[in-house]
Backbone as a chain_set.jsonl record, in Angstrom:
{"seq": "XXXXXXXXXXXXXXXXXXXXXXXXXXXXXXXXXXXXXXXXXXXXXXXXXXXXXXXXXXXXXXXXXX", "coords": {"N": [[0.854, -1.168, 0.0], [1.009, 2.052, -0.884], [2.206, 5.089, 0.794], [1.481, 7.606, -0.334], [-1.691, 7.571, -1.191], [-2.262, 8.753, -3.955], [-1.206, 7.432, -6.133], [-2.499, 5.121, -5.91], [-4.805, 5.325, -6.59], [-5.26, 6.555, -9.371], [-4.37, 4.44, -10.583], [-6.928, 2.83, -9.761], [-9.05, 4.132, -10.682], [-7.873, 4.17, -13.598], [-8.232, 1.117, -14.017], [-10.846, 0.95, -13.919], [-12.502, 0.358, -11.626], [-14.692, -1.41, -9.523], [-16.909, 0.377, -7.227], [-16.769, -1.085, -4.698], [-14.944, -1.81, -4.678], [-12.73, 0.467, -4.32], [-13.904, 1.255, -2.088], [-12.591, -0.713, -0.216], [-10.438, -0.558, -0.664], [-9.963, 1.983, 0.742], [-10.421, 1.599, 3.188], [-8.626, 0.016, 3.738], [-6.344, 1.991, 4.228], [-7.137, 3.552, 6.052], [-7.742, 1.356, 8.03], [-4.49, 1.574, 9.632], [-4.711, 4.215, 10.436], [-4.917, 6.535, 8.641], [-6.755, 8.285, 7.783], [-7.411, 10.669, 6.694], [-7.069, 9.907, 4.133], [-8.774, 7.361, 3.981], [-11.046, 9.186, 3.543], [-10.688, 10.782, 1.211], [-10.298, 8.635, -0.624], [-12.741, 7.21, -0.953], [-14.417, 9.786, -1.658], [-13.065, 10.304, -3.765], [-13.576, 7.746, -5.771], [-16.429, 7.645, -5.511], [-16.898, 9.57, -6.951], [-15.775, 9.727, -9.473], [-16.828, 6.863, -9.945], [-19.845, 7.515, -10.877], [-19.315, 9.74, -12.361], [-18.037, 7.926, -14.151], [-20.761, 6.448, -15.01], [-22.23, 8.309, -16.638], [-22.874, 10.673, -14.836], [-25.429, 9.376, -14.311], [-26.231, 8.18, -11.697], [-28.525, 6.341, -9.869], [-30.921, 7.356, -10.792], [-29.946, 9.808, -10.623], [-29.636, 13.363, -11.513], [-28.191, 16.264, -12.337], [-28.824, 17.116, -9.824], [-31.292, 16.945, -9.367], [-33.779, 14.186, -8.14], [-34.43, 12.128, -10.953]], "CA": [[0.0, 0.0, 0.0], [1.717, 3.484, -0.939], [2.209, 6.153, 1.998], [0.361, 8.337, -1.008], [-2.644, 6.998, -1.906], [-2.584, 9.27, -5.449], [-0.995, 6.577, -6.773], [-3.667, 3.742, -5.665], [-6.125, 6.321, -7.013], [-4.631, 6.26, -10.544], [-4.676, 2.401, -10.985], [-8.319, 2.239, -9.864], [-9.613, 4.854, -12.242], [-7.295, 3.347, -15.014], [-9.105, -0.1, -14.502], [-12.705, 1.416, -13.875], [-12.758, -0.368, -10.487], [-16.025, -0.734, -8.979], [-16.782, 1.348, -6.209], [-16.303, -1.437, -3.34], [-12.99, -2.255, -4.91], [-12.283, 1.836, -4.015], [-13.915, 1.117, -0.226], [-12.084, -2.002, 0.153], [-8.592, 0.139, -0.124], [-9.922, 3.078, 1.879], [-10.74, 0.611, 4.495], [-7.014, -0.067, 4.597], [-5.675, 3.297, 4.444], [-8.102, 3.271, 8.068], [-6.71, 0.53, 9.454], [-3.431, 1.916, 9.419], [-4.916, 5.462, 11.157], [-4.723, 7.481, 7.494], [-8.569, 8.715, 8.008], [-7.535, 11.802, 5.664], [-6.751, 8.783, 2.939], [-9.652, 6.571, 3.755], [-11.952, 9.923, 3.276], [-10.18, 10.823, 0.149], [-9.816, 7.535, -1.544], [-13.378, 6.75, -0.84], [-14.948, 10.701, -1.83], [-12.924, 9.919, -5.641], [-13.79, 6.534, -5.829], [-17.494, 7.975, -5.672], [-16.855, 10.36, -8.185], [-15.219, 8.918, -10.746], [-17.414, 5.895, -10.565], [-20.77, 8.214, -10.915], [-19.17, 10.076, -13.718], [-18.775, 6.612, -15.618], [-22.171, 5.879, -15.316], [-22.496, 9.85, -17.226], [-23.918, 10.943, -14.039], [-26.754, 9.06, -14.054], [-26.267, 7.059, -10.669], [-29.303, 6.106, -9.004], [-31.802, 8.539, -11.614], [-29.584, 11.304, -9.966], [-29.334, 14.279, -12.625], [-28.343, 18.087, -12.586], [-29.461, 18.055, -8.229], [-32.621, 16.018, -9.201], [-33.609, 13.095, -9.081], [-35.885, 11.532, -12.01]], "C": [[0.906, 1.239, 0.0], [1.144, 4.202, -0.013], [0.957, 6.862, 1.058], [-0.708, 7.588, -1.554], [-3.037, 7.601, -3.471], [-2.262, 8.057, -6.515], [-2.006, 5.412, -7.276], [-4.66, 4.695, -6.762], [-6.159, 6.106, -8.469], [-5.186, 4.857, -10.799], [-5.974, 2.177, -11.063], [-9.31, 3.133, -10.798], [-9.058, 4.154, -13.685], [-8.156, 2.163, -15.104], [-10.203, -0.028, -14.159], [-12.873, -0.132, -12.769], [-13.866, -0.44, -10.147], [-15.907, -0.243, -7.612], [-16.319, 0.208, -4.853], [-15.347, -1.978, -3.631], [-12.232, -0.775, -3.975], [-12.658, 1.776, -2.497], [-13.12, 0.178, -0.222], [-10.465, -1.093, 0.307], [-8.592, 1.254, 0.912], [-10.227, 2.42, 2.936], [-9.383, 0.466, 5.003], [-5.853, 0.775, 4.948], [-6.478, 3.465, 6.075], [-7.557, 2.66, 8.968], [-5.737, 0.868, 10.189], [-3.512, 3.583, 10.238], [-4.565, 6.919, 10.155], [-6.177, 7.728, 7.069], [-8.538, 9.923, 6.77], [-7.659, 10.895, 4.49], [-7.465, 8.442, 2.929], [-10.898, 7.762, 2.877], [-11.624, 10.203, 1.563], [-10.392, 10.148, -0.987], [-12.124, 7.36, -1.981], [-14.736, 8.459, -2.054], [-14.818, 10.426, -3.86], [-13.498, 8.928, -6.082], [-16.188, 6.886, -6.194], [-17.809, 8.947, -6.888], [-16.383, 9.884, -9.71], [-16.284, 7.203, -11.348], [-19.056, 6.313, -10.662], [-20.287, 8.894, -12.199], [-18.638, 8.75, -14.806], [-20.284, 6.172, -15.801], [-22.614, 7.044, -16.54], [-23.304, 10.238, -16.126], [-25.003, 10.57, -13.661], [-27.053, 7.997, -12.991], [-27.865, 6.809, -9.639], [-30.53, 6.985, -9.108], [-31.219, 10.038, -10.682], [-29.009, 11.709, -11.26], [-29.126, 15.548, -11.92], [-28.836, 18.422, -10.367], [-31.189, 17.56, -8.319], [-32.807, 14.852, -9.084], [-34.935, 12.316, -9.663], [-36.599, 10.5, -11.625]], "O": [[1.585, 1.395, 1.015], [-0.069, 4.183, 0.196], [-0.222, 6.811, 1.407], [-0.433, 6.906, -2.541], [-3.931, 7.074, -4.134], [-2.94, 7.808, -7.513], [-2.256, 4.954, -8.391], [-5.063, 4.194, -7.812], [-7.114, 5.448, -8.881], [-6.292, 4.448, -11.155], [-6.454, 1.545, -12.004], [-10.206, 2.68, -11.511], [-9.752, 3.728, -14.609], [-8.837, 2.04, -16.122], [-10.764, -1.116, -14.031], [-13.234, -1.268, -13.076], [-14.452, 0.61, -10.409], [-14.902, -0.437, -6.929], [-15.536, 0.661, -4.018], [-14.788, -2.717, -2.821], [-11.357, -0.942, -3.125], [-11.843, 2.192, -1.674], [-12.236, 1.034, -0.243], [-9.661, -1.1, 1.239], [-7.688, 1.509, 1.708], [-10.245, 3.209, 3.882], [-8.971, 0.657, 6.147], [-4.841, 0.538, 5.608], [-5.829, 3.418, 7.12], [-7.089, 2.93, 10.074], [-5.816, 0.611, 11.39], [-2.458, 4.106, 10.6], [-4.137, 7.993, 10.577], [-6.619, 7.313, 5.997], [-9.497, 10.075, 6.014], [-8.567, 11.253, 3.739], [-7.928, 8.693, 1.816], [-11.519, 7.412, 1.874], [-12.428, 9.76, 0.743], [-10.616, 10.647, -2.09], [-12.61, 7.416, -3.11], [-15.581, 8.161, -2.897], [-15.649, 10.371, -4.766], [-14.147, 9.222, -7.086], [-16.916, 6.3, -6.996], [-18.827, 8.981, -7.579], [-16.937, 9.844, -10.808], [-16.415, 6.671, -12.45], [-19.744, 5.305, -10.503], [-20.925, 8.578, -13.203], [-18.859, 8.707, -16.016], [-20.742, 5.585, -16.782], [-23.376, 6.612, -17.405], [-24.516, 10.185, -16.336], [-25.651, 11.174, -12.807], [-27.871, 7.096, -13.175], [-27.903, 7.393, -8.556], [-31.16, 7.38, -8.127], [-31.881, 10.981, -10.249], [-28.268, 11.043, -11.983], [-29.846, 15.868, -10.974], [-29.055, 19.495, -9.806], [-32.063, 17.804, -7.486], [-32.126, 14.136, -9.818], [-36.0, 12.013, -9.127], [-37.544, 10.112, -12.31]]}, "num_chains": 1, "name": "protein.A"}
């Protein structure tokens, strides 16, 4: 596990991880007492896998949802 998690971050966007692949590492940045990392890892990990869907996670659009 890298001290920086930018790295981890990278890899799991590159292979369009699914999102509890992205909790499953911020879980271990936690263990470890790197709470700024777990928050981090876990905030992108939500983002990035919401903008692959094109925003459309869960009929959430634009601050609505359909």
């Amino acid at each position: 596990m890298p001290d920086d998690p930018e790295e981890l971050l990278e890899l799991l966007a590159a292979e369009a991880a699914p999102l509890s692949t992205w909790v499953d590492c911020a879980k271990a940045y936690l263990a470890v007492g790197k709470e700024d990392a777990f928050t981090h890892i876990c905030l992108e990990g939500v983002k990035v896998t919401t903008d692959s869907l094109g925003g459309a996670c869960c009929g959430w659009r634009g601050g609505r949802a359909d």
